[in-house]
Structures are given as structure tokens and as C-alpha cells.
C-alpha positions as protocol buffer text, in pm:
chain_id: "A"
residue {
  index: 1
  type: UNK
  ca { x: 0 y: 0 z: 0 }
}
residue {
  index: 2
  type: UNK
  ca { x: 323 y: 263 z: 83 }
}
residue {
  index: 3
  type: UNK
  ca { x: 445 y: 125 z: -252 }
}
residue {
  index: 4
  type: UNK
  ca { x: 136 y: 249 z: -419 }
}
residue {
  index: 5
  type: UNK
  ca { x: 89 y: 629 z: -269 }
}
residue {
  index: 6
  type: UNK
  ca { x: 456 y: 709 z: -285 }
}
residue {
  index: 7
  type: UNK
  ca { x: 421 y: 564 z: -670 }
}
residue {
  index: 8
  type: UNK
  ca { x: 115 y: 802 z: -713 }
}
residue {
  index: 9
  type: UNK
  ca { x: 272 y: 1112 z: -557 }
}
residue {
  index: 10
  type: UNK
  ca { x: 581 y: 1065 z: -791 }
}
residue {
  index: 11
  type: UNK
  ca { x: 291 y: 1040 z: -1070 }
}
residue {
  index: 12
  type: UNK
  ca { x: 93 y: 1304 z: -960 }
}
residue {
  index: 13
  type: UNK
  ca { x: 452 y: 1524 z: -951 }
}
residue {
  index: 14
  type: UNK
  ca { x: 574 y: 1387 z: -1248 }
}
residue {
  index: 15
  type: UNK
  ca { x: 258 y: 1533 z: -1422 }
}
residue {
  index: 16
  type: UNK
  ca { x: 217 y: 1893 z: -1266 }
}
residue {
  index: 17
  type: UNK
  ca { x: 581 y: 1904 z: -1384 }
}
residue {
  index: 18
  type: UNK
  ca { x: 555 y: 1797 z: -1772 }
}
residue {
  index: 19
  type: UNK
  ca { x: 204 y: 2005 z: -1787 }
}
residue {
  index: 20
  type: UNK
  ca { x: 344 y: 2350 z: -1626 }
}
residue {
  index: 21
  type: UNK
  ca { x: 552 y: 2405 z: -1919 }
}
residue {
  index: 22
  type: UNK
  ca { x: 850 y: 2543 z: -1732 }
}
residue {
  index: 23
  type: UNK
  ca { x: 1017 y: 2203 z: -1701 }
}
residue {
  index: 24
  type: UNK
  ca { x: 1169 y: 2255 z: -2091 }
}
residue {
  index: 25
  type: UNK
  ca { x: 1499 y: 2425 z: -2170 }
}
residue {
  index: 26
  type: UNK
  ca { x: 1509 y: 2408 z: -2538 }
}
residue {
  index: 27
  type: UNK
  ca { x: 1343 y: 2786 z: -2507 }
}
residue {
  index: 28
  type: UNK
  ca { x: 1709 y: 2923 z: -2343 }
}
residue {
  index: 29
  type: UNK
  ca { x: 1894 y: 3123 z: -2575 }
}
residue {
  index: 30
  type: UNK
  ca { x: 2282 y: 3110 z: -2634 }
}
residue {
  index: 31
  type: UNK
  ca { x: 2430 y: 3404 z: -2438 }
}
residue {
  index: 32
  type: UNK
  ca { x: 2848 y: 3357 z: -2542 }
}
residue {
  index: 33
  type: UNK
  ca { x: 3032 y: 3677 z: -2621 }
}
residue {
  index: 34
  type: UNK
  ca { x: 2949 y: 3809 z: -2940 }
}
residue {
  index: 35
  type: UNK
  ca { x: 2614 y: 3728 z: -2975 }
}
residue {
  index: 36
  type: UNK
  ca { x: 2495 y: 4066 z: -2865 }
}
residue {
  index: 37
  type: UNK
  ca { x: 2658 y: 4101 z: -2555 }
}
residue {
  index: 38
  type: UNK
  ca { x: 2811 y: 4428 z: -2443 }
}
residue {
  index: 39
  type: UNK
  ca { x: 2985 y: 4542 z: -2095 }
}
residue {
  index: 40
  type: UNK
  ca { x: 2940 y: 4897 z: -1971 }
}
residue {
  index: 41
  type: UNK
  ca { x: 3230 y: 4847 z: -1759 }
}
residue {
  index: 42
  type: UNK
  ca { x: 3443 y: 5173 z: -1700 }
}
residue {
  index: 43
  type: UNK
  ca { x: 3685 y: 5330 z: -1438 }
}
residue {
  index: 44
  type: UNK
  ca { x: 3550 y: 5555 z: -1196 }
}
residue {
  index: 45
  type: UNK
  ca { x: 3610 y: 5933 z: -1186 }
}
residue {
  index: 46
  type: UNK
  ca { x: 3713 y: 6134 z: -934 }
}
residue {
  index: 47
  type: UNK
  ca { x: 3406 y: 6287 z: -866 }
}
residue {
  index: 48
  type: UNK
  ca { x: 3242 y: 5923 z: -843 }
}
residue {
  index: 49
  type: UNK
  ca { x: 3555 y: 5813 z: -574 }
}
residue {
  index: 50
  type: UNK
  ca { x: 3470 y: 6100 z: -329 }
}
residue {
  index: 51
  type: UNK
  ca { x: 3092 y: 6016 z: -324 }
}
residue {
  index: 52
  type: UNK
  ca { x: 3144 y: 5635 z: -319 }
}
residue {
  index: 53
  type: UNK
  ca { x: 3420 y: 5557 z: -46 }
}
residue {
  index: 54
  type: UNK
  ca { x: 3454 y: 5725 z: 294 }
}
residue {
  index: 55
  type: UNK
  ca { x: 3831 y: 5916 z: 314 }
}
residue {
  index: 56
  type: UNK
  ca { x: 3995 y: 5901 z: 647 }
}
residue {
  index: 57
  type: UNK
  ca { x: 4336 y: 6002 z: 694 }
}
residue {
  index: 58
  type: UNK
  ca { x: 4608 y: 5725 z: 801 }
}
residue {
  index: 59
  type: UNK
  ca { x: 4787 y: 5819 z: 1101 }
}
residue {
  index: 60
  type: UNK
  ca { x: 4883 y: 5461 z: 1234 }
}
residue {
  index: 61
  type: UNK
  ca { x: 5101 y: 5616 z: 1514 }
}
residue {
  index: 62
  type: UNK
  ca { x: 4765 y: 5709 z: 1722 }
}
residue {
  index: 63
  type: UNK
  ca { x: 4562 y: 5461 z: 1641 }
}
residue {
  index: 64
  type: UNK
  ca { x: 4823 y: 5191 z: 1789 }
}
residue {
  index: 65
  type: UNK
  ca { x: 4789 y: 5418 z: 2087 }
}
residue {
  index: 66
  type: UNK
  ca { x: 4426 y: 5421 z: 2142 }
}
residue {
  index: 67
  type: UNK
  ca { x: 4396 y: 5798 z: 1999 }
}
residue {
  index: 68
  type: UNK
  ca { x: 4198 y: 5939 z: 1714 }
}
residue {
  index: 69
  type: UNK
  ca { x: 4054 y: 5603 z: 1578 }
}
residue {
  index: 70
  type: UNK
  ca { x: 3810 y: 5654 z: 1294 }
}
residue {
  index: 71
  type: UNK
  ca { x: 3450 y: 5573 z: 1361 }
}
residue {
  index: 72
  type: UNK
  ca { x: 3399 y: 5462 z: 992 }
}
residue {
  index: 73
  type: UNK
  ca { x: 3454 y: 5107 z: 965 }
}
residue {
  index: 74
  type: UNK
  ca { x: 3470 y: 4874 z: 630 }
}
residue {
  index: 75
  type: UNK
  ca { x: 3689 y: 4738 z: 384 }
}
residue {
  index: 76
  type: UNK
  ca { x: 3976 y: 4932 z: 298 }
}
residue {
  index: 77
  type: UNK
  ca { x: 4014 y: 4956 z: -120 }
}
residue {
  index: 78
  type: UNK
  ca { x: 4361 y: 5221 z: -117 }
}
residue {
  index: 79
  type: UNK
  ca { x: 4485 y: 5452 z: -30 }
}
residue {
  index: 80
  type: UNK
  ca { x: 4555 y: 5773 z: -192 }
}
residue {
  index: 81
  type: UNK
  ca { x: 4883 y: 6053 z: -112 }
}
residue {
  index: 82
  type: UNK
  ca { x: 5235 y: 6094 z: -11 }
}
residue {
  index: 83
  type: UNK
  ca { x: 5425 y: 5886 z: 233 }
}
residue {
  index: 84
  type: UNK
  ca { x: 5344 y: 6112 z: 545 }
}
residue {
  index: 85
  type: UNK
  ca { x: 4962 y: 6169 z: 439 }
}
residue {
  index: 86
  type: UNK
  ca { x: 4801 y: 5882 z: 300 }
}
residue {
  index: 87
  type: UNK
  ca { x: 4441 y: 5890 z: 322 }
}
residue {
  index: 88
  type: UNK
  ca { x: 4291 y: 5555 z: 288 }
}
residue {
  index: 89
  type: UNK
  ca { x: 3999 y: 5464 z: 77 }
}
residue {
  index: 90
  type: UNK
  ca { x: 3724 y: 5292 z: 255 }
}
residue {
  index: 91
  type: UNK
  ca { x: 3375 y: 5100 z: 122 }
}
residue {
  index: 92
  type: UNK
  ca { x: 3208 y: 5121 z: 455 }
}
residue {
  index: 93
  type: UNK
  ca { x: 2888 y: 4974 z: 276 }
}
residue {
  index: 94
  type: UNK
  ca { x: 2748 y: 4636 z: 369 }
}
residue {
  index: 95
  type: UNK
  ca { x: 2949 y: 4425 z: 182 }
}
residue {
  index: 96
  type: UNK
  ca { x: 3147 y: 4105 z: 184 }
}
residue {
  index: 97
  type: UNK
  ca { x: 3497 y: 3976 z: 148 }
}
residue {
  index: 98
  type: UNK
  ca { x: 3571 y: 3654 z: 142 }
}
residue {
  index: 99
  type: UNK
  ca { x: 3976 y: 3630 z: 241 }
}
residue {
  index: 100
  type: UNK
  ca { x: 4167 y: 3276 z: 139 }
}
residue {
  index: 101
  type: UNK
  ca { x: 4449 y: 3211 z: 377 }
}
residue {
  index: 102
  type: UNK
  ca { x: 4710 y: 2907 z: 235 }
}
């Protein structure tokens, strides 16, 4: 009798599935390069690198003291400026990084 109801589910399944229409793929079209595709890929401008990232200035000597620690907090993506005033670039959006230690 269990043979018979799980055999009718899987029927019953089986048939929702071939009458729904979404169970074909022949309808998927080729996406390679070249057939149509374009990137709008692009560098950023200046303009576009103040307004994304947050810039705090670097001053490692007080932060390893406890002093002047930024309140902005994310991933760091640069740094911009000379050796004695680097300003680092910082995403402080909610995103993820994934780091892959060997």
C-alpha cells in the first residue's frame, strides 16, 4: 500500500511538472560573447571616488595608541597621497569579502 501512494505522488509530480511548461529548456537562448553582448564596464572618476568611499586620513602612530581612531569602519580599497599623508579609501557599505588564507 506505501508502494502504491509514494508511486502516485511521484505520478501526480511527475505530471504537474511535464504540464506547467516550465520544465523545458530548449526555449534558453545562447548568451556567449558576441552574440549581442556588451559590458558597460568603465573606471571611476574622481568625482564618483569621493561620493562612493569614505576618506579618512592614516595616522597609524595614534591609532596603535588608542587615539583618534576613525568611527567609519569597512573594507579598505587604497589609499591615496604621499608617504606622510596617505588617506585611505574605505567601502564602509554592507558588503562582503571573502579572504583565502594558504
Amino acid at each position: 500500500m506505501l508502494i502504491l501512494l509514494a508511486g502516485g505522488m511521484l505520478l501526480l509530480i511527475a505530471a504537474a511538472t511535464h504540464f506547467s511548461g516550465s520544465g523545458n529548456l530548449d526555449n534558453i537562448k545562447s548568451k556567449t560573447v558576441g552574440d549581442g553582448q556588451h559590458g558597460t564596464a568603465r573606471w571611476a572618476n574622481k568625482k564618483e571616488i569621493q561620493q562612493t568611499y569614505r576618506h579618512i586620513p592614516f595616522h597609524v602612530s595614534e591609532w596603535r595608541s588608542g587615539k583618534n581612531l576613525p568611527k567609519a569602519q569597512g573594507l579598505v580599497l587604497g589609499g591615496v597621497g604621499k608617504k606622510n599623508a596617505v588617506t585611505a579609501l574605505v567601502d564602509t557599505d554592507d558588503i562582503h569579502c571573502v579572504r583565502f588564507v594558504s
